[in-house]
PDB file as gemmi writes it, atoms N, CA and C in Angstrom:
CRYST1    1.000    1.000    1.000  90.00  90.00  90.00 P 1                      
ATOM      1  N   UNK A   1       2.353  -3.049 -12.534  1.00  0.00           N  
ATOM      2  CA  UNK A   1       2.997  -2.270 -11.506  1.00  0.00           C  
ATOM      3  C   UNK A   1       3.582  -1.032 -12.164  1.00  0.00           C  
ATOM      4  N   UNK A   2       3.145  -0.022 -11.865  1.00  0.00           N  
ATOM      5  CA  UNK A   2       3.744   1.541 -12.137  1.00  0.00           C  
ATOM      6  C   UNK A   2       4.978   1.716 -11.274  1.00  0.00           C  
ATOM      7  N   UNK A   3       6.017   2.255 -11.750  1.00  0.00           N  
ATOM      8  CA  UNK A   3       7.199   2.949 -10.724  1.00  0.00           C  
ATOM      9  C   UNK A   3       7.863   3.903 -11.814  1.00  0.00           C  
ATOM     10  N   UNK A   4       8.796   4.785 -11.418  1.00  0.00           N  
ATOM     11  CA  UNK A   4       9.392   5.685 -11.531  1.00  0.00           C  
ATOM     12  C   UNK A   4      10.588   5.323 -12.264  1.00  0.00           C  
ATOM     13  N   UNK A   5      10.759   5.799 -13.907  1.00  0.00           N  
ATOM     14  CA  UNK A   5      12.236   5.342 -14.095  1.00  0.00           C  
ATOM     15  C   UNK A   5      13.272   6.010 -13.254  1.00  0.00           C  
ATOM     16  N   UNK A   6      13.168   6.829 -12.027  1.00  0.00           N  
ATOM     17  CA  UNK A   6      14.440   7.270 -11.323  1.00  0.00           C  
ATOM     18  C   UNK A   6      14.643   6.480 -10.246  1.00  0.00           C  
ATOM     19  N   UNK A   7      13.957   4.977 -10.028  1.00  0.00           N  
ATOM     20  CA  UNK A   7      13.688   3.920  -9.319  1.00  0.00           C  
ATOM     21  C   UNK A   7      14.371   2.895  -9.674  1.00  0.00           C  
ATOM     22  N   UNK A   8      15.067   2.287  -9.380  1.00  0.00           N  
ATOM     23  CA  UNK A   8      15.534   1.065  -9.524  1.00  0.00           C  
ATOM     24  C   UNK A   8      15.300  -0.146  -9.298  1.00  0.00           C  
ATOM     25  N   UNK A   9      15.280  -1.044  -9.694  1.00  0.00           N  
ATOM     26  CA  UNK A   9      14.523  -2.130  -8.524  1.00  0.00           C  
ATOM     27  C   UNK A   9      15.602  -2.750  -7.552  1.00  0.00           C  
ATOM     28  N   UNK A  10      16.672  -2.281  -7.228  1.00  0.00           N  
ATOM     29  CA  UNK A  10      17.248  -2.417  -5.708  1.00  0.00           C  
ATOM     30  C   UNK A  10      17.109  -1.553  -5.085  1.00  0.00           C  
ATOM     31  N   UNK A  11      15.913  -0.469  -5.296  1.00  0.00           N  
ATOM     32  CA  UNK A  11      15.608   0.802  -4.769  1.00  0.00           C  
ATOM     33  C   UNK A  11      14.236   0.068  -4.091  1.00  0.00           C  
ATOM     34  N   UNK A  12      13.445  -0.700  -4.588  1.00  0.00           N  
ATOM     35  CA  UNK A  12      12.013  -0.846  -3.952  1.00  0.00           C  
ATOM     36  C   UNK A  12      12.304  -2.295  -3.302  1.00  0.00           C  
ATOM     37  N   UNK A  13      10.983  -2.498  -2.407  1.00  0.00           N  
ATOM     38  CA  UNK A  13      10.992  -3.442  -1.365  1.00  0.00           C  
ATOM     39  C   UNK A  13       9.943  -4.080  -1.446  1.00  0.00           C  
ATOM     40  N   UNK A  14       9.533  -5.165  -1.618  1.00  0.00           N  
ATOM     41  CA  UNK A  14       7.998  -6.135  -1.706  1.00  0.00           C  
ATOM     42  C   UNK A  14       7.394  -5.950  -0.504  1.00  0.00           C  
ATOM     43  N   UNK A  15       6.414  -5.369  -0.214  1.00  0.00           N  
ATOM     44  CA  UNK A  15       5.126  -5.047   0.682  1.00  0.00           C  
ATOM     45  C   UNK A  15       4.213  -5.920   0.541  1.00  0.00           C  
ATOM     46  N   UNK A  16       3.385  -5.786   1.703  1.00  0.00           N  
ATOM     47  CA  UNK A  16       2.363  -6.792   1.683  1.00  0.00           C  
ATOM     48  C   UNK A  16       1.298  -5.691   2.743  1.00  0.00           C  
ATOM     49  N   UNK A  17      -0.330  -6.058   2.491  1.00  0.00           N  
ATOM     50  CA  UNK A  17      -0.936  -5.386   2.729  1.00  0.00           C  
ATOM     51  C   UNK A  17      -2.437  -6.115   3.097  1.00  0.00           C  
ATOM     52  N   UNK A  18      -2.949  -6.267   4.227  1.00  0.00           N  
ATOM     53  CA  UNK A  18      -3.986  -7.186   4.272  1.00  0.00           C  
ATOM     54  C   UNK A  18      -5.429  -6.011   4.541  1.00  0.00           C  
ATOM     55  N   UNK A  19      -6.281  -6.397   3.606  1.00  0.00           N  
ATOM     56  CA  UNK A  19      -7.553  -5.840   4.149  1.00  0.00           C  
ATOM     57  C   UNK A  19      -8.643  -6.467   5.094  1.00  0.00           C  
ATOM     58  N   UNK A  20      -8.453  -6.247   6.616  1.00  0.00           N  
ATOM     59  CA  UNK A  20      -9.438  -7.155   7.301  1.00  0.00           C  
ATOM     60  C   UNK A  20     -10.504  -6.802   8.094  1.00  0.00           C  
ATOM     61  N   UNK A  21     -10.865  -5.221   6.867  1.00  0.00           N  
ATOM     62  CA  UNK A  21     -11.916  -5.119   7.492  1.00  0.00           C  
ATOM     63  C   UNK A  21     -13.129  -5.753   6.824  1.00  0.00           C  
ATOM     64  N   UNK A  22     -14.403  -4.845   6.511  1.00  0.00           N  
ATOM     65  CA  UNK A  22     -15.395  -5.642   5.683  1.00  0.00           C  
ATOM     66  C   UNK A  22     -15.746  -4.591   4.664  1.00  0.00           C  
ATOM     67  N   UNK A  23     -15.315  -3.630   4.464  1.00  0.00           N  
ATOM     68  CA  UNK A  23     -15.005  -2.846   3.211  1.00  0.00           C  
ATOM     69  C   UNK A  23     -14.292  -2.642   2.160  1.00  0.00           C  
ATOM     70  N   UNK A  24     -14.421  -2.344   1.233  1.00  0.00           N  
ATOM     71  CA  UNK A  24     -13.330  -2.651   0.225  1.00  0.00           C  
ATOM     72  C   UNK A  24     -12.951  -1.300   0.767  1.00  0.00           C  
ATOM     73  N   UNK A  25     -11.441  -0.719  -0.016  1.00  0.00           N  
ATOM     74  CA  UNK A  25     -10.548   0.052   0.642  1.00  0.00           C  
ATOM     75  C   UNK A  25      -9.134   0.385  -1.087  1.00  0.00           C  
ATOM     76  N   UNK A  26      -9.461   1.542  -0.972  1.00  0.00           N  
ATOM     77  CA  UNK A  26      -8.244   2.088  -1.980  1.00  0.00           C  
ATOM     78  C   UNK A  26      -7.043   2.435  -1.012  1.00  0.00           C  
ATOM     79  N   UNK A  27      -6.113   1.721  -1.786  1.00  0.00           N  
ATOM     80  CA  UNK A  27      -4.645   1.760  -1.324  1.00  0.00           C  
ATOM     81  C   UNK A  27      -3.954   2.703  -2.073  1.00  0.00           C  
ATOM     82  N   UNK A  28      -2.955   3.542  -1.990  1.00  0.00           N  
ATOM     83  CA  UNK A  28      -2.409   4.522  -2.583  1.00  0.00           C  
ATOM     84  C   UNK A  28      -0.927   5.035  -1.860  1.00  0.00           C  
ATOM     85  N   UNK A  29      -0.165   5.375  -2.676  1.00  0.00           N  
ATOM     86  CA  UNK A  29       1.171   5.611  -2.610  1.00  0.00           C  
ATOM     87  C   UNK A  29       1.249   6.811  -3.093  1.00  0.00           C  
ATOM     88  N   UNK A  30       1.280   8.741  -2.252  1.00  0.00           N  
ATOM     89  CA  UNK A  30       1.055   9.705  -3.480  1.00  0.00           C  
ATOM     90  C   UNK A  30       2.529  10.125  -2.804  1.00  0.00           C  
ATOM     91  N   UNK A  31       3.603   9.957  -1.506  1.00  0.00           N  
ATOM     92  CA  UNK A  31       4.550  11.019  -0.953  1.00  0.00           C  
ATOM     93  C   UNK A  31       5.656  10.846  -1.959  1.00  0.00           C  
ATOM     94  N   UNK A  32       5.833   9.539  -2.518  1.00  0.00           N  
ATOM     95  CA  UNK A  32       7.005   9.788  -3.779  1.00  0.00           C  
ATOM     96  C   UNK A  32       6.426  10.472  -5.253  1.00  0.00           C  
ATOM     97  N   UNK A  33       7.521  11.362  -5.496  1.00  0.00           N  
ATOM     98  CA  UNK A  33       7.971  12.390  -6.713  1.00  0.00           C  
ATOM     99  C   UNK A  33       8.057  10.983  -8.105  1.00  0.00           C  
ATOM    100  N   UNK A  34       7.069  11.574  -9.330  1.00  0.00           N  
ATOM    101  CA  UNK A  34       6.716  10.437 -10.178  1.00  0.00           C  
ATOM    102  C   UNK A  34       6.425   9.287 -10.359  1.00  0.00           C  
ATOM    103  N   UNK A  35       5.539   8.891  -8.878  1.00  0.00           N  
ATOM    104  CA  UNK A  35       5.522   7.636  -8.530  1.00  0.00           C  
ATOM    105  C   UNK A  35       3.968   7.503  -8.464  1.00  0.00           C  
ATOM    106  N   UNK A  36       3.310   6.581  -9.079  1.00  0.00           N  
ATOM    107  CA  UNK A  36       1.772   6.351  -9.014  1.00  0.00           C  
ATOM    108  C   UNK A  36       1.088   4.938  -8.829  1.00  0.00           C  
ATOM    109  N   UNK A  37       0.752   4.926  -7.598  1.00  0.00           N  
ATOM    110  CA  UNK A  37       0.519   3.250  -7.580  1.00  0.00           C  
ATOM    111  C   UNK A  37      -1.211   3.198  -6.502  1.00  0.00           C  
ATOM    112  N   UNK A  38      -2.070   3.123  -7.396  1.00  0.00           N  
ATOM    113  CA  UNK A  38      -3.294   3.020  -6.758  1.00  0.00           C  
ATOM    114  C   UNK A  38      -4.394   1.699  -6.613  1.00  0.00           C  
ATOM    115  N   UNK A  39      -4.097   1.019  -5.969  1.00  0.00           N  
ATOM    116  CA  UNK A  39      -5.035  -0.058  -5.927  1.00  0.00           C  
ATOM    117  C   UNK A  39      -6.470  -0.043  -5.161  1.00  0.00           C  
ATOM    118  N   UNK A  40      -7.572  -0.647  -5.861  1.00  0.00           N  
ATOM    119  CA  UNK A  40      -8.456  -1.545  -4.849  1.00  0.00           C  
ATOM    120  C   UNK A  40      -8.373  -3.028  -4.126  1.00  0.00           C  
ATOM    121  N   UNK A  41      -8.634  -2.814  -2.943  1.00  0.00           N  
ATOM    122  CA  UNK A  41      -8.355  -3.636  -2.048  1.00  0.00           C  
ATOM    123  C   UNK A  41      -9.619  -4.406  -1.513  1.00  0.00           C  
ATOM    124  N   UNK A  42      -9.791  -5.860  -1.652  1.00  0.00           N  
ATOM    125  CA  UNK A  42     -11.119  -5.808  -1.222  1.00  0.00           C  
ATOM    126  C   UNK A  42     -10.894  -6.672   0.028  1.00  0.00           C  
ATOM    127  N   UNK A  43     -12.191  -6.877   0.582  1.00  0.00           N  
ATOM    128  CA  UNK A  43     -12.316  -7.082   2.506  1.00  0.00           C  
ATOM    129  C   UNK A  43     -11.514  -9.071   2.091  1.00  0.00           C  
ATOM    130  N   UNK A  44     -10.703  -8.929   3.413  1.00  0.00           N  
ATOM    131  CA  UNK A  44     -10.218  -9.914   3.307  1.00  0.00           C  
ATOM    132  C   UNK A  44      -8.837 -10.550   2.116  1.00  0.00           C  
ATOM    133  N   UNK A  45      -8.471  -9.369   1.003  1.00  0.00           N  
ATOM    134  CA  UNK A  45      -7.679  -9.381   0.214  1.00  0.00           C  
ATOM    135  C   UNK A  45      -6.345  -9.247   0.915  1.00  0.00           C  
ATOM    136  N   UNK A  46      -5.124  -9.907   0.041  1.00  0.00           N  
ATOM    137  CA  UNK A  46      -3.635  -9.508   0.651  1.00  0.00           C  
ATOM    138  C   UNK A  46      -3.550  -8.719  -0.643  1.00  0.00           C  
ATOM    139  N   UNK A  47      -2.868  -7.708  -0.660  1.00  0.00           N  
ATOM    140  CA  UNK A  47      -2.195  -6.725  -1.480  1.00  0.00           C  
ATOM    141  C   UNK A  47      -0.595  -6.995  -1.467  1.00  0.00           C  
ATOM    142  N   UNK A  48      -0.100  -7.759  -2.416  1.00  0.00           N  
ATOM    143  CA  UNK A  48       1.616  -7.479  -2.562  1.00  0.00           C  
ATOM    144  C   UNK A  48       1.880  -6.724  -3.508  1.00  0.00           C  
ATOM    145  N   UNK A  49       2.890  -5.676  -3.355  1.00  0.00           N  
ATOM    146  CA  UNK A  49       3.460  -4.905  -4.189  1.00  0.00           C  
ATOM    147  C   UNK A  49       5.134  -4.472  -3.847  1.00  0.00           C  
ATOM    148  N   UNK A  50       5.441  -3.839  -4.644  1.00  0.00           N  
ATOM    149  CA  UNK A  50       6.594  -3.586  -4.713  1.00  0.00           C  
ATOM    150  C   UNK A  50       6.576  -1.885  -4.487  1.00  0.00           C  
ATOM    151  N   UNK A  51       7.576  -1.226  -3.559  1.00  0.00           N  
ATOM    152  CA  UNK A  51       7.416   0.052  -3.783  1.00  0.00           C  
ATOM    153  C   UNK A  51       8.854   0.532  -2.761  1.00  0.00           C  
ATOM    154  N   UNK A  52       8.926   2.162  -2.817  1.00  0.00           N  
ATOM    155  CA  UNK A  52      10.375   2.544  -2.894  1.00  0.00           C  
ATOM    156  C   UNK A  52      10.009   2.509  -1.077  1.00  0.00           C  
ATOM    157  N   UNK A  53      11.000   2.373  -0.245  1.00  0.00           N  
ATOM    158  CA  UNK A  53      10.833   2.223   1.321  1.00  0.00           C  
ATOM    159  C   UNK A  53      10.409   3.101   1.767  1.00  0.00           C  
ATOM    160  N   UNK A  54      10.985   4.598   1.304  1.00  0.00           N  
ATOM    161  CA  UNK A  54      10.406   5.760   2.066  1.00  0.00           C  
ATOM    162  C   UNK A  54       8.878   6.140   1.540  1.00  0.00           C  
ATOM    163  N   UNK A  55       7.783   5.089   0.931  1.00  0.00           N  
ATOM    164  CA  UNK A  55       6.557   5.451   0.499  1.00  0.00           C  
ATOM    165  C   UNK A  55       5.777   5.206   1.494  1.00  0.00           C  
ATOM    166  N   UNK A  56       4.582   5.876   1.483  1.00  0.00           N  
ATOM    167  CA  UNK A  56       3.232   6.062   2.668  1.00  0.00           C  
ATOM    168  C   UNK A  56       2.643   5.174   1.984  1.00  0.00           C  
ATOM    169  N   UNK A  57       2.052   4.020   2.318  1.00  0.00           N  
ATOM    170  CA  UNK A  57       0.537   4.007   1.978  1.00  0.00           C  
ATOM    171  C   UNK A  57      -0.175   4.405   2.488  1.00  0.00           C  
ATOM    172  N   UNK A  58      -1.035   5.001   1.676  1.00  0.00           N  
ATOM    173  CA  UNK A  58      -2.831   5.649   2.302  1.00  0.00           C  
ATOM    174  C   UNK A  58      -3.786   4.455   1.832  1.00  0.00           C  
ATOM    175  N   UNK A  59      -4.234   4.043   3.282  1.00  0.00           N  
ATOM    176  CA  UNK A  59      -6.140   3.535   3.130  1.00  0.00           C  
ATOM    177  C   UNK A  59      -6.934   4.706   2.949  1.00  0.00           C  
ATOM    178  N   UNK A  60      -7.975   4.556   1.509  1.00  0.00           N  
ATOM    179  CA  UNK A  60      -8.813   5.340   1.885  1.00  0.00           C  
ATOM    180  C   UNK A  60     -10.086   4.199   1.583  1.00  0.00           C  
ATOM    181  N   UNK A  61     -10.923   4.720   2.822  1.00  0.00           N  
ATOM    182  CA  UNK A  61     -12.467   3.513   3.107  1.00  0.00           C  
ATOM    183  C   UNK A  61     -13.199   4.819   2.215  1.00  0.00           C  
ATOM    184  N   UNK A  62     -14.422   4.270   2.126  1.00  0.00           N  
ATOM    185  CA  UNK A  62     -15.626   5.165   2.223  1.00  0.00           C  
ATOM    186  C   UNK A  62     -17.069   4.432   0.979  1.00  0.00           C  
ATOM    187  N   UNK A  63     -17.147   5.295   0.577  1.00  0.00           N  
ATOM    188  CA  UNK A  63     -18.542   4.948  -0.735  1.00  0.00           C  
ATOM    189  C   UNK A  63     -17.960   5.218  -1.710  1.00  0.00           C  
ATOM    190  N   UNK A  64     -18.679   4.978  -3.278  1.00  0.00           N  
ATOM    191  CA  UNK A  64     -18.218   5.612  -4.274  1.00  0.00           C  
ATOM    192  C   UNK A  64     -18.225   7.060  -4.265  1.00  0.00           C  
ATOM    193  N   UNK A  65     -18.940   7.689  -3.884  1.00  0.00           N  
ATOM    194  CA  UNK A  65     -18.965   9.009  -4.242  1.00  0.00           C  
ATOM    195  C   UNK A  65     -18.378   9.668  -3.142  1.00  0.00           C  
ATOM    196  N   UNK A  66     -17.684   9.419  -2.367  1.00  0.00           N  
ATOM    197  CA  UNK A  66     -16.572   9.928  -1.098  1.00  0.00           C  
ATOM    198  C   UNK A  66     -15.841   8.875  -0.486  1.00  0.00           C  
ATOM    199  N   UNK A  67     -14.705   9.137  -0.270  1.00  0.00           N  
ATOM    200  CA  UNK A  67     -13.503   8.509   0.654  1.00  0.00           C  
ATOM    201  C   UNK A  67     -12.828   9.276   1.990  1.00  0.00           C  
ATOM    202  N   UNK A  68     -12.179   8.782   2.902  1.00  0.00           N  
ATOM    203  CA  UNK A  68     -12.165   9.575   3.540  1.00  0.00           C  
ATOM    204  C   UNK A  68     -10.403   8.801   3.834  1.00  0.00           C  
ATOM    205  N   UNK A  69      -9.699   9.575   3.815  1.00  0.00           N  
ATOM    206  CA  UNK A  69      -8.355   9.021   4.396  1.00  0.00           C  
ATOM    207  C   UNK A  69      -8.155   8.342   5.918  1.00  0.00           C  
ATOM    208  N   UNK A  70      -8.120   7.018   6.279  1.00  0.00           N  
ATOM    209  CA  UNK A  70      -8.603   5.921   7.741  1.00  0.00           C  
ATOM    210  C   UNK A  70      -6.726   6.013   8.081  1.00  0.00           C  
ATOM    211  N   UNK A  71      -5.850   5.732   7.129  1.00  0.00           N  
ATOM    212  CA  UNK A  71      -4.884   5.474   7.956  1.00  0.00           C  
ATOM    213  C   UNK A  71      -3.635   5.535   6.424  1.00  0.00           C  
ATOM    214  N   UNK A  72      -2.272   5.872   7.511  1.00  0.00           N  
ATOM    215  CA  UNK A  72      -1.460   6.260   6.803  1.00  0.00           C  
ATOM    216  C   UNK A  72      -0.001   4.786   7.281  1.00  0.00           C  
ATOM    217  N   UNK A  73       0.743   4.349   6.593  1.00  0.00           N  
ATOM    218  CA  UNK A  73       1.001   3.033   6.844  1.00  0.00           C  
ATOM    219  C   UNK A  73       2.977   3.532   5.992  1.00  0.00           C  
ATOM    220  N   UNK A  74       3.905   3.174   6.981  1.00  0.00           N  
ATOM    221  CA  UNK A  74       5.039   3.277   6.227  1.00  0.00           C  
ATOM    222  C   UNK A  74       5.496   2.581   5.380  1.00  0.00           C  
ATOM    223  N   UNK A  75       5.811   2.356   4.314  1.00  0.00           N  
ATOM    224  CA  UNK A  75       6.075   0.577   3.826  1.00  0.00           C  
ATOM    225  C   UNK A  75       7.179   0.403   4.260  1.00  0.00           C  
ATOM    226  N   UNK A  76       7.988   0.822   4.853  1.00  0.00           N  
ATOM    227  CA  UNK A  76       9.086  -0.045   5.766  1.00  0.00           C  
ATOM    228  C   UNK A  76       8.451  -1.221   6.847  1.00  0.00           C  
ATOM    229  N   UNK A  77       6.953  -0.381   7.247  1.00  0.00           N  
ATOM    230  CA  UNK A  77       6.531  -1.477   8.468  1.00  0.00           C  
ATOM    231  C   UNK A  77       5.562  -2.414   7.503  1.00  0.00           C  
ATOM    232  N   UNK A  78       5.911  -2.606   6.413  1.00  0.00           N  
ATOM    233  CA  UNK A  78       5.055  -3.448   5.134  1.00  0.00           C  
ATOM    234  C   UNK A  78       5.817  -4.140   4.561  1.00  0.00           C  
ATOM    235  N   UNK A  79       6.980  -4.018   4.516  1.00  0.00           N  
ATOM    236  CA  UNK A  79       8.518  -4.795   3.745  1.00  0.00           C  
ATOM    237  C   UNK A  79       8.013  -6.121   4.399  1.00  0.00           C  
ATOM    238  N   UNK A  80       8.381  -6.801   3.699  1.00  0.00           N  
ATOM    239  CA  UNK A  80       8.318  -8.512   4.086  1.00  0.00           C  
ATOM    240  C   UNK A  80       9.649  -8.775   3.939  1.00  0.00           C  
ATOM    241  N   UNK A  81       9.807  -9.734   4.941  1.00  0.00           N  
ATOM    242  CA  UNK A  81      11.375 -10.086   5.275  1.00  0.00           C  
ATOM    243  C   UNK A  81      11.435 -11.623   5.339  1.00  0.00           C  
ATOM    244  N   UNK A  82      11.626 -12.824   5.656  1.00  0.00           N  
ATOM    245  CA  UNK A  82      12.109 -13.756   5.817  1.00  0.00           C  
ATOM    246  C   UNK A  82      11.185 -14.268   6.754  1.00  0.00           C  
ATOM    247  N   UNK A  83      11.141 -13.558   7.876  1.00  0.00           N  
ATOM    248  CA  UNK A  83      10.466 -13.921   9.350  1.00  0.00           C  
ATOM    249  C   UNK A  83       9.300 -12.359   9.015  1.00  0.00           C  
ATOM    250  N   UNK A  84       8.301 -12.372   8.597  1.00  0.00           N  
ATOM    251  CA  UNK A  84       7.784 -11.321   8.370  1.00  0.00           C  
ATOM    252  C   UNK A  84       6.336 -11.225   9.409  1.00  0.00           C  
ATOM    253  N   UNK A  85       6.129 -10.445   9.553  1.00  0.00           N  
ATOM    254  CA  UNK A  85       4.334 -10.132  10.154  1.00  0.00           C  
ATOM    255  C   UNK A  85       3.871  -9.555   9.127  1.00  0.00           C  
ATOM    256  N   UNK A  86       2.459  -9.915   8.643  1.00  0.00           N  
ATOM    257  CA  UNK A  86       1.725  -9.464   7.596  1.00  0.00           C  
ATOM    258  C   UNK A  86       1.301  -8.510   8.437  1.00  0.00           C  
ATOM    259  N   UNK A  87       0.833  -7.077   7.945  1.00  0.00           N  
ATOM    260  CA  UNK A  87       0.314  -6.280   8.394  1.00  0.00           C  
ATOM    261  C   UNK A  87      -1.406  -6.389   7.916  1.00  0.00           C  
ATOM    262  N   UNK A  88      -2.440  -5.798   9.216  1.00  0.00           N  
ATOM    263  CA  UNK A  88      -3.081  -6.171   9.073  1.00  0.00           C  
ATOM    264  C   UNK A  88      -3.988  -4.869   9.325  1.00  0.00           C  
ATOM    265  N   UNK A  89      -5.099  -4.339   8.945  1.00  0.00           N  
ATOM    266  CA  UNK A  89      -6.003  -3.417   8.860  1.00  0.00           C  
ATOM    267  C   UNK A  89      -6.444  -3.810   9.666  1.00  0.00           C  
ATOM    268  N   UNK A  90      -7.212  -2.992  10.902  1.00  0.00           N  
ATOM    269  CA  UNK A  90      -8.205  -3.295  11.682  1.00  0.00           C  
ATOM    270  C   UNK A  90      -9.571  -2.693  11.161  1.00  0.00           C  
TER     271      UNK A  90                                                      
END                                                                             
């Protein structure tokens, strides 16, 4: 896990991230300042991570040789809580 030493970890929040489509899918975090967190996601995978609340995730679908940005995701609506809903890709 990459984060930011101006991050704390009572600064970030455990996310969760389901891929349900039938593509694999790069996950990415670019709106926080020194912050780099890029995963592959494959069809049917949960993605948990840790990251600061005010971060975007970006899905990007596509081929190897192009991606195309599908959807932009708050991780506040990704925070897992107690009583949580996994979020789910359509």
């Amino acid at each position: 896990m990459s984060f930011s030493p101006t991050h704390t970890t009572q600064d970030l929040v455990l996310c969760c991230y389901v891929n349900a489509t039938t593509h694999v899918e790069i996950a990415r975090i670019s709106n926080i300042p020194h912050w780099y967190f890029e995963r592959v996601v494959f069809p049917g995978q949960r993605l948990i991570f840790e990251a600061p609340l005010k971060g975007k995730l970006e899905i990007h679908t596509g081929t190897a040789i192009s991606s195309i940005l599908s959807e932009t995701i708050n991780c506040e609506e990704l925070h897992l809580t107690s009583t949580f809903p996994i979020y789910s890709h359509r």
